[in-house]
Steps between C-alpha positions, in 0.01 A plus 500: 500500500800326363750351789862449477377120524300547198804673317738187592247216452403623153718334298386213637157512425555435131456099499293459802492084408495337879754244360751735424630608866473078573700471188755800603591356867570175351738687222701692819505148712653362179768751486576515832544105507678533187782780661490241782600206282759710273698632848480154665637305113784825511630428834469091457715579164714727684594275683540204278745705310711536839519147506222369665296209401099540501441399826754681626385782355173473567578477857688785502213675378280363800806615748480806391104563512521359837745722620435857604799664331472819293535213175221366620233806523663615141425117368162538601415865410663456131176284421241777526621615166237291301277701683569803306511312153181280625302872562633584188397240287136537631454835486639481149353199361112447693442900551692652223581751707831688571719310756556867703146569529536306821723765631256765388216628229796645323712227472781680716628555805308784698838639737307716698229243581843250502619726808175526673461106509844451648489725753140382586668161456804582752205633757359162484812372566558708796213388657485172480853496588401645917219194453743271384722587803257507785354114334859343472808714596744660391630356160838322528794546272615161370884393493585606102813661509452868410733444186278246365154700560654815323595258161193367519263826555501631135398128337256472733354826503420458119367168546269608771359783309444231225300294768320829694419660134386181346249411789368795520455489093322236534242600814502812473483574124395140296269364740369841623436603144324186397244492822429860495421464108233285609418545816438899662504418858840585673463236721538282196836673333595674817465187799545216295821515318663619836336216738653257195833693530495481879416119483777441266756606804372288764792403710438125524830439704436752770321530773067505426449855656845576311391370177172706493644830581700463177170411325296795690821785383560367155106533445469845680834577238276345207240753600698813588705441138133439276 
């Protein structure tokens, strides 16, 4: 019987080479580090331009990914765009495959299936949310000015969805694709992209039991979303 697994992994399954996936995570890192360097030279030029030497400007840059300012969290997103062009160099060049096959078998968005996941996705949400609440409290509204958050929310939704959409690109469809190709057992392309994903948001500054929970709902998240 053929699965909807079987239906999305497919075009994978063409090139089967072991050295290929290897070969396709190092192509993403490369883009992402590549964004990284290409926002970080922007803002250092930016801000030579304005008059600043390069120290100066490169301590600017510091102040400002130091700080916890709406700049900052935009600085910081605006480098997970050499995800996308990282995912789509290796899909395109090691698997010859279509870059949207990672969305789905047709190479397309699926908008019923699209609704489905984010309501199962705002469920998930819910949820966590009571746990979140009973662990640590209430969340507490920081001291941005309303004006500010409101100019800020439309940059910032974009350049999360960049972040959310590339992540899960890259667990959820590359990496999925390439260990189910090779490897049937869910525990495989189900468990282990997700325990990487939650490992990846460890919350090294907070407290240990604090830092865990994030680990133990982004992987329950990985899971619930593959």
């Amino acid at each position: 019987m053929t699965t909807p697994v079987d239906l999305y992994v497919a075009p994978a399954t063409a090139r089967p080479s072991y050295w290929r996936p290897f070969a396709g995570i190092i192509l993403i890192l490369a883009g992402w580090l590549g964004s990284t360097i290409v926002v970080m030279a922007g803002f250092v030029l930016y801000k030579m331009a304005g008059g600043l030497g390069v120290t100066e400007a490169l301590a600017a840059m510091k102040g400002l990914v130091d700080s916890s300012s709406p700049g900052a969290v935009m600085f910081q997103l605006a480098t997970f765009f050499g995800i996308w062009l990282g995912a789509w160099a290796a899909v395109k060049l090691l698997h010859r495959q279509s870059f949207g096959t990672l969305i789905s078998p047709e190479a397309r968005m699926r908008w019923n299936d699209f609704w489905g996941g984010l309501f199962l996705a705002a469920a998930f949400w819910a949820i966590t949310m009571v746990f979140g609440v009973a662990a640590v409290g209430m969340p507490v509204r920081t001291d941005l000015p309303m004006t500010t958050w409101l100019i800020a929310f439309a940059p910032l939704a974009l350049l999360i969805f960049v972040q959310a959409s590339g992540e899960e690109l890259i667990f959820r469809g590359y990496i999925l694709q390439q260990l189910a190709a090779r490897w049937r057992n869910p525990l495989v392309w189900g468990f282990l992209p997700a325990f990487l994903f939650g490992l990846a948001h460890y919350a090294s500054g907070a407290e240990l039991g604090i830092g865990w929970y994030y680990v133990t709902v982004t992987l329950l998240f990985g899971m619930t979303a593959a």
